[in-house]
mmJSON file of the N, C-alpha and C atoms, coordinates in Angstrom:
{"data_MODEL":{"atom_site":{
"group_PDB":["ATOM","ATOM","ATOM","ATOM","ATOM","ATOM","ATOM","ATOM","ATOM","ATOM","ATOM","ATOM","ATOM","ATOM","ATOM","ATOM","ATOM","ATOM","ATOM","ATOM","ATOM","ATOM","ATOM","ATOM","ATOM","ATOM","ATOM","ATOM","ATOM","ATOM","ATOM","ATOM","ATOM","ATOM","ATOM","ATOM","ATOM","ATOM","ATOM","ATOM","ATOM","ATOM","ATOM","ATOM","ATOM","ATOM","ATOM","ATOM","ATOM","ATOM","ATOM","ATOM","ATOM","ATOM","ATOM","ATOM","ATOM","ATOM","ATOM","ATOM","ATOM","ATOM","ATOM","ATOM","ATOM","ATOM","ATOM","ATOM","ATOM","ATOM","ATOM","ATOM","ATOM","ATOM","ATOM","ATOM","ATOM","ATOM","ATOM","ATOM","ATOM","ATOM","ATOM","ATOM","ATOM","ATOM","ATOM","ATOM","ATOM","ATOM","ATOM","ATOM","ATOM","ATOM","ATOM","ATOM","ATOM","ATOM","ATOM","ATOM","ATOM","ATOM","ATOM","ATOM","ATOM","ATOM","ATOM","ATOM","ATOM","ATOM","ATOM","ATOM","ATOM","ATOM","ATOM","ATOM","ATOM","ATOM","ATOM","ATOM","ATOM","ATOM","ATOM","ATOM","ATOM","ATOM","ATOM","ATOM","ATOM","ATOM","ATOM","ATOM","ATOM","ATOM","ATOM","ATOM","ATOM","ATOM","ATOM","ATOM","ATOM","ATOM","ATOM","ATOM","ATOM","ATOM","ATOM","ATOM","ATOM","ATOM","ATOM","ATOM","ATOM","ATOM","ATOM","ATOM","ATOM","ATOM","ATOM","ATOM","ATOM","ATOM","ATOM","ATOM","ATOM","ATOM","ATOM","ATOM"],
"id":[1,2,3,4,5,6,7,8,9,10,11,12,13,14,15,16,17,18,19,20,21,22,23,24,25,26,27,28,29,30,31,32,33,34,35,36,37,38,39,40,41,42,43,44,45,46,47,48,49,50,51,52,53,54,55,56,57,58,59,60,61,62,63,64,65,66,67,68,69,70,71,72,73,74,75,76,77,78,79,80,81,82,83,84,85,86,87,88,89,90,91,92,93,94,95,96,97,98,99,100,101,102,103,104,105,106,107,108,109,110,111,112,113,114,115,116,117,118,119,120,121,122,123,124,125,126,127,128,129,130,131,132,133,134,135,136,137,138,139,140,141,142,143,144,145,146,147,148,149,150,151,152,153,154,155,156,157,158,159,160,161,162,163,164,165,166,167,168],
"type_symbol":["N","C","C","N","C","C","N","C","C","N","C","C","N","C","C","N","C","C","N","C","C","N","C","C","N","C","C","N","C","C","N","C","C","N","C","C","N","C","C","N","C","C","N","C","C","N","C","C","N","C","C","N","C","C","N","C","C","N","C","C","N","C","C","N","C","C","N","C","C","N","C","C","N","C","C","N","C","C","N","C","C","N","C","C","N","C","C","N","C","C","N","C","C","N","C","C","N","C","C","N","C","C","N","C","C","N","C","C","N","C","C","N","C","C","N","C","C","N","C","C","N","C","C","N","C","C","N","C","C","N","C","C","N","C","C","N","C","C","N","C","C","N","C","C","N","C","C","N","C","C","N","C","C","N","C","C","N","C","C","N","C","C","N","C","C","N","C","C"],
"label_atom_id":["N","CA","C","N","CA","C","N","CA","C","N","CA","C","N","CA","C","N","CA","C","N","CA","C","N","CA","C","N","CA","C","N","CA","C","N","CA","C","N","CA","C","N","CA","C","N","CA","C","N","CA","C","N","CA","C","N","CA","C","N","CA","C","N","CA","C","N","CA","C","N","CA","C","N","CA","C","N","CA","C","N","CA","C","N","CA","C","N","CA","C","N","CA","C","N","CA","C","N","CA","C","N","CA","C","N","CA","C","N","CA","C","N","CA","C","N","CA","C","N","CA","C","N","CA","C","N","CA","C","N","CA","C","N","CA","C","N","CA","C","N","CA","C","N","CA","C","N","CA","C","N","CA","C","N","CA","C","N","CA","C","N","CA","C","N","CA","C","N","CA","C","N","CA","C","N","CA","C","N","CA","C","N","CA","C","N","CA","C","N","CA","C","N","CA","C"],
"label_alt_id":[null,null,null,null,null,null,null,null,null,null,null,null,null,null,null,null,null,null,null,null,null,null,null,null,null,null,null,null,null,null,null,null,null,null,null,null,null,null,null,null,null,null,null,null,null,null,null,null,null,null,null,null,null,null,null,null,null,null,null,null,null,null,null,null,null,null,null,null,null,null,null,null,null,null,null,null,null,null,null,null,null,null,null,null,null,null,null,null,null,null,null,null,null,null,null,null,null,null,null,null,null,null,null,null,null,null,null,null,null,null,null,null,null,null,null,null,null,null,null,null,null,null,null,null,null,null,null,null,null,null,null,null,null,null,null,null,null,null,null,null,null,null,null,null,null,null,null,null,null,null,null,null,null,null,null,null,null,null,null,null,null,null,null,null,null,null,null,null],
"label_comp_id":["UNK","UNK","UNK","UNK","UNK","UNK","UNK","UNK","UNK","UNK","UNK","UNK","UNK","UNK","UNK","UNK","UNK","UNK","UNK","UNK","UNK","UNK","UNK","UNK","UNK","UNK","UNK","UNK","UNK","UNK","UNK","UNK","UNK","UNK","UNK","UNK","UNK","UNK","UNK","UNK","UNK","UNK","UNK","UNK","UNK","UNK","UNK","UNK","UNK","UNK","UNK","UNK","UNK","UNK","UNK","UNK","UNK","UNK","UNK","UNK","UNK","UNK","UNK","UNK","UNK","UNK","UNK","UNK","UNK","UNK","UNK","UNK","UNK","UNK","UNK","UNK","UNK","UNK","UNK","UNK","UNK","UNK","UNK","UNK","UNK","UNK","UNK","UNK","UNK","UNK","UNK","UNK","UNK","UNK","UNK","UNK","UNK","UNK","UNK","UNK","UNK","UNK","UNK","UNK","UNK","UNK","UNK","UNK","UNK","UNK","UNK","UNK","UNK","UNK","UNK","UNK","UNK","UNK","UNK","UNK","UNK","UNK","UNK","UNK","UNK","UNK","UNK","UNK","UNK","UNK","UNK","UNK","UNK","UNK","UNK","UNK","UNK","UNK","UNK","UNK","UNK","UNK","UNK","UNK","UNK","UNK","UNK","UNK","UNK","UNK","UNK","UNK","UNK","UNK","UNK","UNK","UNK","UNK","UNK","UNK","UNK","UNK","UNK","UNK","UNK","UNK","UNK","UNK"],
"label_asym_id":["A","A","A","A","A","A","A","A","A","A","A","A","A","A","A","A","A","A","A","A","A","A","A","A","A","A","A","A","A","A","A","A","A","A","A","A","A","A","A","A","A","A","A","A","A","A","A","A","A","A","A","A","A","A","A","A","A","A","A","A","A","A","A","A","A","A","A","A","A","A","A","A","A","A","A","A","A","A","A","A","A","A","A","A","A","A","A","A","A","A","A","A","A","A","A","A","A","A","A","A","A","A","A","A","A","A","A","A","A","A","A","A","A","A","A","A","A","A","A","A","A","A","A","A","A","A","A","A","A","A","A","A","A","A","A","A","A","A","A","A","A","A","A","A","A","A","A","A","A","A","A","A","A","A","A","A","A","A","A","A","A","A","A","A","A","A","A","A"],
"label_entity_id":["1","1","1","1","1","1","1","1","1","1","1","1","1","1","1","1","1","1","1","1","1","1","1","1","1","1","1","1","1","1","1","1","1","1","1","1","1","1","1","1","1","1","1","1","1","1","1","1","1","1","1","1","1","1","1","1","1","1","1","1","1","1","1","1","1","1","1","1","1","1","1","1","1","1","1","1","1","1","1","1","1","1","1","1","1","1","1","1","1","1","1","1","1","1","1","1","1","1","1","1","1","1","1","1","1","1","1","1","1","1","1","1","1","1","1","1","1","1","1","1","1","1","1","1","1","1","1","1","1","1","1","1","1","1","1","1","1","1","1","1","1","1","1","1","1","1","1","1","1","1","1","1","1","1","1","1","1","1","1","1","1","1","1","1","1","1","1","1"],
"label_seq_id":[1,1,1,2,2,2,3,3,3,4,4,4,5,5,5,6,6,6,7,7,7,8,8,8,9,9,9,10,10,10,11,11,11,12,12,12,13,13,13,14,14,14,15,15,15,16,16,16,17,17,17,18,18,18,19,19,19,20,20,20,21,21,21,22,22,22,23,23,23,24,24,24,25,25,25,26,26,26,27,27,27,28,28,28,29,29,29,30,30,30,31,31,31,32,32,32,33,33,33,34,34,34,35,35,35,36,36,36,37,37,37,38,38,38,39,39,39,40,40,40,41,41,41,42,42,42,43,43,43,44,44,44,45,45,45,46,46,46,47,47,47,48,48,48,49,49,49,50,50,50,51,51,51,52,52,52,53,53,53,54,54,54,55,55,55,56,56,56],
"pdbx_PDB_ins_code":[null,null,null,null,null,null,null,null,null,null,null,null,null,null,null,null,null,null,null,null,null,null,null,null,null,null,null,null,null,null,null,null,null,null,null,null,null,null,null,null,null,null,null,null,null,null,null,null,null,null,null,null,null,null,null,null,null,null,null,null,null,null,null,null,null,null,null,null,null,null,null,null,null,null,null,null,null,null,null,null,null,null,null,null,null,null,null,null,null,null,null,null,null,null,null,null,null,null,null,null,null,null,null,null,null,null,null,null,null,null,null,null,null,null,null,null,null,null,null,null,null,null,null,null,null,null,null,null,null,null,null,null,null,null,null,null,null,null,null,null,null,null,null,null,null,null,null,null,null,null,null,null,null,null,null,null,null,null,null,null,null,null,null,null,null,null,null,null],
"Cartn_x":[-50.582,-50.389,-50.986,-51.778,-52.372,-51.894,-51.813,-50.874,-52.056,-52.045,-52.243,-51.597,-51.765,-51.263,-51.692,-50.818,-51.128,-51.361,-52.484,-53.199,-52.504,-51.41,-50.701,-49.002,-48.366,-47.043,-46.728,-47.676,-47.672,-46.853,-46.839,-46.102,-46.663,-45.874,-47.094,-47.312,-48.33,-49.301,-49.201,-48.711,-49.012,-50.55,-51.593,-52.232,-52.73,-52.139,-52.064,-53.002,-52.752,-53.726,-55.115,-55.979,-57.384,-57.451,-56.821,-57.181,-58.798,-59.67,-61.049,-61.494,-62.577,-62.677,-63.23,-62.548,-63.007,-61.834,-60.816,-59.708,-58.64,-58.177,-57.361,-55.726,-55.026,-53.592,-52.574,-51.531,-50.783,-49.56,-49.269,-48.485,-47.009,-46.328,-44.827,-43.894,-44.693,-43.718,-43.533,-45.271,-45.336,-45.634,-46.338,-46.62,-48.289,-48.821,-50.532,-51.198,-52.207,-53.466,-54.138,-54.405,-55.313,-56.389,-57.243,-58.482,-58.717,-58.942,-58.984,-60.704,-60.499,-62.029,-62.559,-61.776,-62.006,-60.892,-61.215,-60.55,-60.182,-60.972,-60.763,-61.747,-60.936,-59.445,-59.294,-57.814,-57.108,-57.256,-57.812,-57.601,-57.661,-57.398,-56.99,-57.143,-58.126,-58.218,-57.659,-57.52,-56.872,-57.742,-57.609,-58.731,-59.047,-60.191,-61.182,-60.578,-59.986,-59.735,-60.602,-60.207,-61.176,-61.456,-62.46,-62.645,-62.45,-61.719,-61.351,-62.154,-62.157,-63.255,-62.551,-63.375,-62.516,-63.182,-64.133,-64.458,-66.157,-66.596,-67.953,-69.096],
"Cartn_y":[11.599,12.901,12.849,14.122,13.938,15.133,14.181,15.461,15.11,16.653,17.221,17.743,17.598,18.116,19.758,20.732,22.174,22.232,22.817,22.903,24.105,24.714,25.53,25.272,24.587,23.894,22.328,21.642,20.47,19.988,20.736,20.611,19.74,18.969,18.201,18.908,19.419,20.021,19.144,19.79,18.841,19.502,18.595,19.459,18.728,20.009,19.343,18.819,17.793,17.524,18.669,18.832,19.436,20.694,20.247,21.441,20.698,21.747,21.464,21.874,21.261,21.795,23.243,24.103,25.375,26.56,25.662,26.331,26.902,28.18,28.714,28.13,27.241,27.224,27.973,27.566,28.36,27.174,27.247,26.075,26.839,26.22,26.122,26.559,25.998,26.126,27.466,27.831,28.734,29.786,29.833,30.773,31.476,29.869,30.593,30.417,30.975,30.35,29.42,28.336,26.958,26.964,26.875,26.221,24.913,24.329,22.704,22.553,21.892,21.418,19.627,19.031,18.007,17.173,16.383,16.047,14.218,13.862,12.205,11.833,12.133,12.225,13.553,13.567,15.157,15.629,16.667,17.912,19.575,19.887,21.435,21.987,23.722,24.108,25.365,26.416,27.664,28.408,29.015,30.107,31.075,31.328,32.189,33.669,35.2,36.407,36.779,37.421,38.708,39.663,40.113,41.596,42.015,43.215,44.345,45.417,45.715,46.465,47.945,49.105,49.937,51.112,50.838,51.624,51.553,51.067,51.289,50.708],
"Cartn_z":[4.962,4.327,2.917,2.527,1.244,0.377,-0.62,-1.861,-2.972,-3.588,-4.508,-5.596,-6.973,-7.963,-8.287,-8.186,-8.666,-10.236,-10.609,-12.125,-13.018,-12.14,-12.734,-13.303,-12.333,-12.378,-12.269,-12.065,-11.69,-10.375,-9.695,-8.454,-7.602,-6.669,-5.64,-4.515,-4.409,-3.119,-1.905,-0.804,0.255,1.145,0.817,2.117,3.571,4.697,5.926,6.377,7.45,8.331,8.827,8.723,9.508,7.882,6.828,5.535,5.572,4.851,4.665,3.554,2.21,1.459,1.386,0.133,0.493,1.085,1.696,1.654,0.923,1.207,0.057,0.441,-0.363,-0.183,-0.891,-0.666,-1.759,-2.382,-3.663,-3.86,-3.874,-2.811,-2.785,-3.614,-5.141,-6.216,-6.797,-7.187,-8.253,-7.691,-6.32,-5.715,-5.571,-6.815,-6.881,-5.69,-5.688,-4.815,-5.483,-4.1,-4.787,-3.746,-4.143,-3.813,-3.14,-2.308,-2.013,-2.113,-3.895,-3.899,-3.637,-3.335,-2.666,-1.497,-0.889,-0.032,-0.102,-0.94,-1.246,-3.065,-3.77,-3.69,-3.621,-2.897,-2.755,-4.013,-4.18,-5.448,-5.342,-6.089,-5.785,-7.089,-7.049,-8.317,-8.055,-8.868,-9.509,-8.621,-7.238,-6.701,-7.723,-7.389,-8.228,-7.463,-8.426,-7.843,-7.74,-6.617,-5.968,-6.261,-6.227,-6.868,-5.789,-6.642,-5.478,-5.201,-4.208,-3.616,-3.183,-4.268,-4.13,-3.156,-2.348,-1.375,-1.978,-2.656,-3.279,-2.18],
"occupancy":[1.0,1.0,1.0,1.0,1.0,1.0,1.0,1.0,1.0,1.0,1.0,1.0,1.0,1.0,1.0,1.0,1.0,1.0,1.0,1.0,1.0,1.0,1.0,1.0,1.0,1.0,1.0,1.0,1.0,1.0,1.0,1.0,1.0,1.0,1.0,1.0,1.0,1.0,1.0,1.0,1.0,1.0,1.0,1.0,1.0,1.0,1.0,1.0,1.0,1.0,1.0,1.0,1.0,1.0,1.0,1.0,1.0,1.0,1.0,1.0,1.0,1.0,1.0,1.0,1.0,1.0,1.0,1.0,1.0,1.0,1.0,1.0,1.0,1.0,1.0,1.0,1.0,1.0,1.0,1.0,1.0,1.0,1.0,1.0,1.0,1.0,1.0,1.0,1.0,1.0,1.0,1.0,1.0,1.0,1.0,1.0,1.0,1.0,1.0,1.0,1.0,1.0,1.0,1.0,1.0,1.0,1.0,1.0,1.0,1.0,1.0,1.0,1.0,1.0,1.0,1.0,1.0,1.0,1.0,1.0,1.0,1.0,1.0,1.0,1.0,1.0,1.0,1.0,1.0,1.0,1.0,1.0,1.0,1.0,1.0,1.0,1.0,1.0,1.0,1.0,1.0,1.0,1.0,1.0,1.0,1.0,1.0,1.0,1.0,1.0,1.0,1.0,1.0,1.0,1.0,1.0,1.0,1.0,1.0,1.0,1.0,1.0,1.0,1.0,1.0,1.0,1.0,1.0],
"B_iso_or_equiv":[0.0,0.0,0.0,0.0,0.0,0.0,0.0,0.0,0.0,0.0,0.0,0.0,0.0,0.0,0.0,0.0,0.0,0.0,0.0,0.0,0.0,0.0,0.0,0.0,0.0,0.0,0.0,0.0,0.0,0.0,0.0,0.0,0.0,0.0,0.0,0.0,0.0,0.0,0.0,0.0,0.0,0.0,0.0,0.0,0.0,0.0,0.0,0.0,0.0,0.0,0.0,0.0,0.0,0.0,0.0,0.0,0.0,0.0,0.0,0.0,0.0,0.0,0.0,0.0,0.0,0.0,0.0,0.0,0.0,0.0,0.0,0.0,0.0,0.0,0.0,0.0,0.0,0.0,0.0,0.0,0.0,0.0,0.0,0.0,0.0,0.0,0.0,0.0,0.0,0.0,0.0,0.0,0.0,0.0,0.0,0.0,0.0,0.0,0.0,0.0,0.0,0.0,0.0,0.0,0.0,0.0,0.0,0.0,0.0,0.0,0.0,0.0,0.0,0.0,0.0,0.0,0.0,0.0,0.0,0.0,0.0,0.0,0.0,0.0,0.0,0.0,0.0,0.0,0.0,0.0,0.0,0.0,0.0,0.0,0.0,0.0,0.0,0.0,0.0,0.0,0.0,0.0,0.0,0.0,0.0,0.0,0.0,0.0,0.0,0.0,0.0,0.0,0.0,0.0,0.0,0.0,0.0,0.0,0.0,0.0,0.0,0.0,0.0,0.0,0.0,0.0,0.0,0.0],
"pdbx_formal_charge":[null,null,null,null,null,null,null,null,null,null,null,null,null,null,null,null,null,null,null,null,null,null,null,null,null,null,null,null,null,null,null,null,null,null,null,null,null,null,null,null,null,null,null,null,null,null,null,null,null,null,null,null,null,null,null,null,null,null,null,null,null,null,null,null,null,null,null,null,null,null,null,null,null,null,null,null,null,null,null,null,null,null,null,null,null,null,null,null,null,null,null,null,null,null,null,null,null,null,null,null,null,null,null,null,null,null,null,null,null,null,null,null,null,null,null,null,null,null,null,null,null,null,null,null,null,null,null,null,null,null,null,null,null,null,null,null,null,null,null,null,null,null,null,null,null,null,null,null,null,null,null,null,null,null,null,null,null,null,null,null,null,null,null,null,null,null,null,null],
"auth_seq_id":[1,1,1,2,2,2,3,3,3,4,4,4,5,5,5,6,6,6,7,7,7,8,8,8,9,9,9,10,10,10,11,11,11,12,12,12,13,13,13,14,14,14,15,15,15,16,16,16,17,17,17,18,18,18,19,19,19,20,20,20,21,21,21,22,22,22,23,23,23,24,24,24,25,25,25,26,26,26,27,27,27,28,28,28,29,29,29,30,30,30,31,31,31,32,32,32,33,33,33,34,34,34,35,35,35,36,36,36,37,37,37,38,38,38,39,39,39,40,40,40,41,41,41,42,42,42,43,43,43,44,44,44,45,45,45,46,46,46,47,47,47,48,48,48,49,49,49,50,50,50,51,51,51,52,52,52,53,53,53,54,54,54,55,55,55,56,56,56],
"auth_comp_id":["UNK","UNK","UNK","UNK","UNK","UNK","UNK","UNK","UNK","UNK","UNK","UNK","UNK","UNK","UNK","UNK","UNK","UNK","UNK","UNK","UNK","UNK","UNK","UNK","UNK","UNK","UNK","UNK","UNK","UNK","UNK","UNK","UNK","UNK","UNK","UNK","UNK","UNK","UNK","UNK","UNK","UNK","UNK","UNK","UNK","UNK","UNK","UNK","UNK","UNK","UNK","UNK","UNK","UNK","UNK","UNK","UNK","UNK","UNK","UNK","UNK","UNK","UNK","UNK","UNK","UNK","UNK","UNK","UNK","UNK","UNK","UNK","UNK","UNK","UNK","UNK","UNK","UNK","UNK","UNK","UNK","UNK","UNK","UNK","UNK","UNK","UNK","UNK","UNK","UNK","UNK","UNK","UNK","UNK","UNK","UNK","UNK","UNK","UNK","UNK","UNK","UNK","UNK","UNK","UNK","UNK","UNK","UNK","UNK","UNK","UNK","UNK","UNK","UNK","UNK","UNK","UNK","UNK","UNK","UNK","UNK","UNK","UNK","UNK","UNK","UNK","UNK","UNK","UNK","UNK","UNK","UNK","UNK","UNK","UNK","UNK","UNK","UNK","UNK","UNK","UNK","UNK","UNK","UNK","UNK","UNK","UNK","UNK","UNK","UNK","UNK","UNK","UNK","UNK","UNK","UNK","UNK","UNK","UNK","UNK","UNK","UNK","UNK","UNK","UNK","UNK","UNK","UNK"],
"auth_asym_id":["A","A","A","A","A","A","A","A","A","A","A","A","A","A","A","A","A","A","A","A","A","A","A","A","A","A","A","A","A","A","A","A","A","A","A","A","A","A","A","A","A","A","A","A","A","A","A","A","A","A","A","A","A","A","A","A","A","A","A","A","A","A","A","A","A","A","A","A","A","A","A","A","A","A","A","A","A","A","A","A","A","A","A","A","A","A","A","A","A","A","A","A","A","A","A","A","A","A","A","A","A","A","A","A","A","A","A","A","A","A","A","A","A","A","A","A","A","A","A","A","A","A","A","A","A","A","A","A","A","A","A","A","A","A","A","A","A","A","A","A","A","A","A","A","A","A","A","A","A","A","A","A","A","A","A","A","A","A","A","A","A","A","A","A","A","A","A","A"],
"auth_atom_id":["N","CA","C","N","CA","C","N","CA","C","N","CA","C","N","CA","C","N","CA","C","N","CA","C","N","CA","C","N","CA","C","N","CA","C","N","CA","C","N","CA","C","N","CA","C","N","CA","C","N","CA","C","N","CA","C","N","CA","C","N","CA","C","N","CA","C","N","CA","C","N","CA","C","N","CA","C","N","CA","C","N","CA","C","N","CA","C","N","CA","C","N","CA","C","N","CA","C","N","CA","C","N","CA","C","N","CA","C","N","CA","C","N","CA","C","N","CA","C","N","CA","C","N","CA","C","N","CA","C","N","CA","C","N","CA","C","N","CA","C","N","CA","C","N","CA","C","N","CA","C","N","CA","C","N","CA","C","N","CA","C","N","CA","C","N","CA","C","N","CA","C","N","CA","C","N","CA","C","N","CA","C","N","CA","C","N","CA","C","N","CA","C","N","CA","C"],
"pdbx_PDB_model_num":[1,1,1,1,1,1,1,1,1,1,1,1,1,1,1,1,1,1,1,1,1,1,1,1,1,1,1,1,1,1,1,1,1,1,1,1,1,1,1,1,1,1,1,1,1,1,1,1,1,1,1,1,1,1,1,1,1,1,1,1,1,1,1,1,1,1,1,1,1,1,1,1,1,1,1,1,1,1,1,1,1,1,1,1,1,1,1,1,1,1,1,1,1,1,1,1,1,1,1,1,1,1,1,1,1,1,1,1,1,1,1,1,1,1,1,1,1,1,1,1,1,1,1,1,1,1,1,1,1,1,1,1,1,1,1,1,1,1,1,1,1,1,1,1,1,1,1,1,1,1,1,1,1,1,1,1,1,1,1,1,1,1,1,1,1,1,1,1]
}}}
């Protein structure tokens, strides 16, 4: 099992078996979205928001 530290709360991230980089998680604690930008070593960044798309 590979854990990650959240860059927002310091929480430990668990991410599951078959996560891939590029995936959006969410941390447990704080409730953000994380990013999984690597996989060895496990790390996780602050997802980038979305622009919202207002019908344009």
């Amino acid at each position: 099992m590979n854990t990650a530290v959240c860059p927002e709360c310091e929480a430990e991230v668990v991410l599951e078996a078959g996560t891939e980089v590029g995936e959006i998680i969410v941390c447990g604690d704080c409730g953000v979205d994380l990013e999984v930008i690597s996989l060895d070593p496990p790390e996780v960044a602050l997802a980038p928001m979305e622009e919202e798309d207002w019908g344009e």
